[in-house]
Residue frames relative to the residue before (quaternion, step in Angstrom):
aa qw qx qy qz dx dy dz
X 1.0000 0.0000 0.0000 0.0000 0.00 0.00 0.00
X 0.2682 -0.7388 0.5713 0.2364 3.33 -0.89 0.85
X 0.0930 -0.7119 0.6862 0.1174 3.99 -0.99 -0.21
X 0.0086 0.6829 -0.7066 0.1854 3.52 -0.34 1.39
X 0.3975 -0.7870 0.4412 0.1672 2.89 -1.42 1.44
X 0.3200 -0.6922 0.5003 0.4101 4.02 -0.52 0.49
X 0.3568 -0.5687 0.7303 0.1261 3.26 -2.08 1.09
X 0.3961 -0.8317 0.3683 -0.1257 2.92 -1.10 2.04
X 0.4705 0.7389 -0.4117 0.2516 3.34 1.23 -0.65
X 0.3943 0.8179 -0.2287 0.3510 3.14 0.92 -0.23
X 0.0239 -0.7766 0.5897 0.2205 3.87 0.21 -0.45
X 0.7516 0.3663 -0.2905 0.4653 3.68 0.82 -0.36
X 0.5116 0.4646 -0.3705 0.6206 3.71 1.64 0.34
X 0.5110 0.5692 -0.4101 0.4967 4.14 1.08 0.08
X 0.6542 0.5061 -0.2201 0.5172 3.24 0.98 -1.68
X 0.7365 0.3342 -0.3582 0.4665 3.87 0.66 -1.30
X 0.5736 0.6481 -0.3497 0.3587 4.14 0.98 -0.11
X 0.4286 0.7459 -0.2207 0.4596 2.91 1.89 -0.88
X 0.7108 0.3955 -0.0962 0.5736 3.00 0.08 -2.33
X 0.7712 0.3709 -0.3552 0.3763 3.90 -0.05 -0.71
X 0.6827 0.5204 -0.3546 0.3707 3.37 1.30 -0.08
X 0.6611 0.5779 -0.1270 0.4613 3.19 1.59 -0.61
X 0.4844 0.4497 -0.2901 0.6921 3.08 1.93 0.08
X 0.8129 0.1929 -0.4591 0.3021 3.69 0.44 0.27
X 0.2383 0.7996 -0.3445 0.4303 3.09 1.58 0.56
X 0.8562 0.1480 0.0183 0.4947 3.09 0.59 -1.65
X 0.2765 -0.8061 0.3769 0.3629 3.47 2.16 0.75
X 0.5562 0.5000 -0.6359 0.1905 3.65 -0.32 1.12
X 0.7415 -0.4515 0.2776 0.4114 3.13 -1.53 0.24
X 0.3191 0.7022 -0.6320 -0.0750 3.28 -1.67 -0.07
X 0.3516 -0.7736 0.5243 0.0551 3.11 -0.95 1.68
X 0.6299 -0.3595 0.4040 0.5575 3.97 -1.30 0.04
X 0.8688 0.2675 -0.2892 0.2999 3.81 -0.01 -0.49
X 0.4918 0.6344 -0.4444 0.3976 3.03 1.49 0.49
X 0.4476 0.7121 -0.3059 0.4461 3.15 1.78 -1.53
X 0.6678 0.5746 -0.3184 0.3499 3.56 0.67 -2.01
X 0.7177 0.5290 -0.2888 0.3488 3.70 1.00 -1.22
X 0.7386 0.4810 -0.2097 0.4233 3.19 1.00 -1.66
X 0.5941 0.4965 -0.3395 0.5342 3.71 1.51 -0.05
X 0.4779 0.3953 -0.4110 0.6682 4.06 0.79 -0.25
X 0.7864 0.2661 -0.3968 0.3917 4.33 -0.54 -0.58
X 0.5735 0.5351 -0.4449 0.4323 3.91 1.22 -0.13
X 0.8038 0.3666 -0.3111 0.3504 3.20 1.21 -0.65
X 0.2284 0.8463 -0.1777 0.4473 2.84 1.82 -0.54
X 0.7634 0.3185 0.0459 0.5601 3.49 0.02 -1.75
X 0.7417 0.4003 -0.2863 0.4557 3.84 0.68 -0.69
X 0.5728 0.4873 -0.3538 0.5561 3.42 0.88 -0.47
X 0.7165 0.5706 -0.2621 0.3038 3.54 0.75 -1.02
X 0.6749 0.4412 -0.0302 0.5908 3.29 1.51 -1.32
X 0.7710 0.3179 -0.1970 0.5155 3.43 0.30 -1.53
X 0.2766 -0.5967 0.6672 0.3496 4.09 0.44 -0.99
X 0.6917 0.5221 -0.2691 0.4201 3.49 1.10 0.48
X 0.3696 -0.7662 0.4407 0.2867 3.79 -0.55 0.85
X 0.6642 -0.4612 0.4998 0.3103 3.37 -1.25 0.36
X 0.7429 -0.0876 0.3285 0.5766 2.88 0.00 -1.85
X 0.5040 -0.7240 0.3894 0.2650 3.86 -1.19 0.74
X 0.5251 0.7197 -0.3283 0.3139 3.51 1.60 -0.05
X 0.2759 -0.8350 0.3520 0.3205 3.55 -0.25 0.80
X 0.5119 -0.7098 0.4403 0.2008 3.50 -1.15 0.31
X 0.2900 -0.8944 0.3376 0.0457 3.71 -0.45 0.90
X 0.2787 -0.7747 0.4902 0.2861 3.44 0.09 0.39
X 0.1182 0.7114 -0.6927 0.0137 3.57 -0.69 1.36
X 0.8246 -0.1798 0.3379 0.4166 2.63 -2.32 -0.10
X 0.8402 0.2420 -0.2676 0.4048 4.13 0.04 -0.30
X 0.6451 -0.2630 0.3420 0.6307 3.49 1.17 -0.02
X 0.8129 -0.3236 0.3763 0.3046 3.59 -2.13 0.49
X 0.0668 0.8038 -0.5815 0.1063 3.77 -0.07 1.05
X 0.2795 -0.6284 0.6890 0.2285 4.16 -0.77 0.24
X 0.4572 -0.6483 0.5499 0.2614 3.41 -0.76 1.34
X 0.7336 0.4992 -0.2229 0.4037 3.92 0.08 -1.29
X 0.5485 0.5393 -0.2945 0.5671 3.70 1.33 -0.49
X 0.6876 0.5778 -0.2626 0.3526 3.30 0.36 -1.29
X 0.7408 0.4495 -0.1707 0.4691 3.00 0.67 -1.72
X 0.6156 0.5654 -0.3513 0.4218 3.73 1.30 -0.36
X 0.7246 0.5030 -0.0455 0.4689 3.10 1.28 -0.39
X 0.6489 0.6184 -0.2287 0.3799 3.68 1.22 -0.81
X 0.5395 0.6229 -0.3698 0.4291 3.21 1.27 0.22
X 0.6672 0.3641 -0.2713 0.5905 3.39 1.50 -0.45
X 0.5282 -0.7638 0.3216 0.1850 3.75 0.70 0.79
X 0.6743 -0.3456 0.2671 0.5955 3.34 0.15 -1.39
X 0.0629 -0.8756 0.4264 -0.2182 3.66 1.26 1.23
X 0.2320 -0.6810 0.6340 0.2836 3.27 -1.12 -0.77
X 0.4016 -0.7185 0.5089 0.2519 3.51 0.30 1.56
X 0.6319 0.6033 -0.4391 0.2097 3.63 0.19 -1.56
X 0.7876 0.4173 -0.2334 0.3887 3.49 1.36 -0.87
X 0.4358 0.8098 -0.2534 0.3001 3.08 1.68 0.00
X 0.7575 0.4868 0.1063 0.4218 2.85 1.24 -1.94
X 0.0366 -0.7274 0.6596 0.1858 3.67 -0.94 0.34
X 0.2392 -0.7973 0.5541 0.0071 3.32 -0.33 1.30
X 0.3526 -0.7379 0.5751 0.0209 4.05 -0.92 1.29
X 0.4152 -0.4056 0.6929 0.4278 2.92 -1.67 -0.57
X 0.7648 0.3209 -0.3085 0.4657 3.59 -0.26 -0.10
X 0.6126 0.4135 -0.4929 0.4591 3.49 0.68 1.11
X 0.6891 0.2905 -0.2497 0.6151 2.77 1.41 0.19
X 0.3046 0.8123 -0.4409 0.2300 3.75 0.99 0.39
X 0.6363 0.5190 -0.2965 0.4878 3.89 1.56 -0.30
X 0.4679 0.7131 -0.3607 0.3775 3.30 1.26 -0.67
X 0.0138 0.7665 -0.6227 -0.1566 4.06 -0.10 0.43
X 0.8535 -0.2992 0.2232 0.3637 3.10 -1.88 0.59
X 0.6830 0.5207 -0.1719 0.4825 3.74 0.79 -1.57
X 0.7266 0.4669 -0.2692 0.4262 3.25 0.96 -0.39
X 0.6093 0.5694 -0.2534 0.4903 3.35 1.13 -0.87
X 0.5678 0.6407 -0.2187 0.4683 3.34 1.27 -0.78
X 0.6980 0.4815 -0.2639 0.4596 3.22 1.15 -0.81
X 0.6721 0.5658 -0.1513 0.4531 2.96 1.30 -1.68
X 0.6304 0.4513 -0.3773 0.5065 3.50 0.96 -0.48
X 0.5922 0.5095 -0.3894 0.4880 4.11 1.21 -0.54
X 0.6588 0.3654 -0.4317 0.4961 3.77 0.78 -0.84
X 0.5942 0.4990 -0.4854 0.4030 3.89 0.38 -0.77
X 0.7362 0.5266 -0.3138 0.2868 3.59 0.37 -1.28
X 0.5590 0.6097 -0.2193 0.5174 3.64 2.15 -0.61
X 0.8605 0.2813 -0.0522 0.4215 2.66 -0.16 -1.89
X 0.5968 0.5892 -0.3575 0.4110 4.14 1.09 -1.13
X 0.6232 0.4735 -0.4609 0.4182 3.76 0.50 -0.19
X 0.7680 0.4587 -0.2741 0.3531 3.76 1.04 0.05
X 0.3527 -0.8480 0.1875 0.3485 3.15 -0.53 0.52
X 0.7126 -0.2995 0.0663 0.6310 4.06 -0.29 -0.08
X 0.6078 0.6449 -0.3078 0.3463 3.57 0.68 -1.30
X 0.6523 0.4804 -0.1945 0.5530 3.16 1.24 -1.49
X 0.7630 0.4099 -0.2941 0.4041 3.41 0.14 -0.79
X 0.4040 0.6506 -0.3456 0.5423 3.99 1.70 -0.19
X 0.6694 0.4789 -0.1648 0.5434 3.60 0.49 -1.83
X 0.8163 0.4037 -0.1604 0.3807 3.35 0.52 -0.78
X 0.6116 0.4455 -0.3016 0.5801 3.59 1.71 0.18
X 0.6685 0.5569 -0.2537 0.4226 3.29 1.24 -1.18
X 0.5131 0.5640 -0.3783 0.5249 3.97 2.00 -0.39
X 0.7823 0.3395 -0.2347 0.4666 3.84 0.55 -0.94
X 0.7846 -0.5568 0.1794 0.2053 2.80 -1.93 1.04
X 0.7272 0.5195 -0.3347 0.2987 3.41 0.81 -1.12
X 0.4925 0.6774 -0.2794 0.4696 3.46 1.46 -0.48
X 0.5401 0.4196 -0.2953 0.6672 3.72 1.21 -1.65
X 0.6725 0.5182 -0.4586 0.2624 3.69 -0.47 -1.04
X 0.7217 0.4630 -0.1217 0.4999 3.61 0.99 -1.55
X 0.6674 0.3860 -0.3412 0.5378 3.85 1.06 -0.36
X 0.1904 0.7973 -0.5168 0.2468 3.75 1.37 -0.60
X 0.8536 -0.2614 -0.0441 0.4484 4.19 -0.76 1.67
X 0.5865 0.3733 -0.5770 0.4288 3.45 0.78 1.59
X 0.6254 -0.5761 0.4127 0.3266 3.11 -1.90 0.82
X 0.7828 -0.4631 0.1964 0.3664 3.26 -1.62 1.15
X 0.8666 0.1307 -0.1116 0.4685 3.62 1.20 -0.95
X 0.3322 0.6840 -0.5977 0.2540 3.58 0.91 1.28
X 0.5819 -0.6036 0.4316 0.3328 2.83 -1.19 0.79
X 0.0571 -0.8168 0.5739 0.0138 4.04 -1.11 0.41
X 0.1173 -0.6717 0.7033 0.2011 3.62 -0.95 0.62
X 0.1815 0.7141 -0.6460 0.1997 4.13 0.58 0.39
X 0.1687 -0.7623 0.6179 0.0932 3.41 -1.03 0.85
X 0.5505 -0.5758 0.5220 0.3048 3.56 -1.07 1.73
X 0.4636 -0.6752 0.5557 0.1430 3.69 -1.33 0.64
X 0.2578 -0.6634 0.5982 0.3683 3.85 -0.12 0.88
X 0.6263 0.5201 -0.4646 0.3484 4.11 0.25 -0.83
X 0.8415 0.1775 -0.3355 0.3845 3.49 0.78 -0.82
X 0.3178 0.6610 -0.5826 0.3502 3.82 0.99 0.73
X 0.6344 0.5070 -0.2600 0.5223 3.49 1.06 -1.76
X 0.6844 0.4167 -0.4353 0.4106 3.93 -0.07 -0.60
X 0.8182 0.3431 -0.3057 0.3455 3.71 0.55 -1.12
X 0.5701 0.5761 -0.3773 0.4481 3.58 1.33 -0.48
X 0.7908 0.4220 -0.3193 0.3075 3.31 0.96 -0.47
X 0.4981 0.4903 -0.5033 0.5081 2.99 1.69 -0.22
X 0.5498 0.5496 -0.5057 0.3741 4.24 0.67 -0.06
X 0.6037 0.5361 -0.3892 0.4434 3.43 0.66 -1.19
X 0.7182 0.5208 -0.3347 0.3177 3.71 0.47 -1.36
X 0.6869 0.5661 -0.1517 0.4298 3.09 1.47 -1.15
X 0.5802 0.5797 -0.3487 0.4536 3.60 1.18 -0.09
């Protein structure tokens, strides 16, 4: 097993250190396209709640669900792996993350982390902002379309309201 540490400067590589850190904590999986999911509901949910982004990177609407292009590629070398074993995860990879935030991140983990990618694919590819961004291409064309923070905020909030 290798264990390669993650470079952080990033704010949206804190957030994926987070999630990868909290999966070895609680030993479950989490693969690059899960990571891809549980980073689109942080932002997703933060924009929705806070009026405030996560992270400034936009999200895309691929063929498997909402992926960050710059994540991915950080990550695609380990295929369908389990990062959790990949990584040696710090405090200082996660040292930007403020209290309010972790809070969140620990609510999306406490949702969305009990599932697994597939599930969490099926489960982007059903809600709007995804449809909105894939809107007259074919189930598998490829797309750089970018998911719309306005329409993440409009449909989460009509969830939130609705809970």
């Amino acid at each position: 097993m290798t264990v390669t540490s993650l470079n952080t400067s990033d704010k949206v590589f804190q957030i994926a250190a987070y999630f990868i850190k909290k999966s070895q904590d609680e030993k479950k999986e989490i693969t690059n396209k899960k990571l891809q999911k549980l980073l689109y509901y942080a932002q997703a949910w933060s924009y929705t709640l806070r009026d405030q982004k996560m992270f400034d990177n936009v999200i895309e609407a691929w063929v498997h669900g909402p992926a960050i292009r710059v994540v991915y590629r950080k990550f695609s070398d380990y295929k369908w792996s389990d990062l959790a074993n990949k990584f040696s995860i710090t405090n200082s990879n996660i040292s930007k993350i403020t209290t309010d935030e972790k809070e969140l991140l620990d609510k999306i983990w406490e949702v969305y982390g009990k599932y697994t990618a597939t599930d969490l694919e099926v489960l982007t590819h059903s809600e709007e902002p995804w449809q909105k961004a894939r809107e007259g291409l074919e189930p598998y064309q490829a797309s750089n379309n970018v998911i719309k923070l306005s329409c993440m905020k409009s449909f989460y909030g009509k969830r939130q309201t609705e809970a």
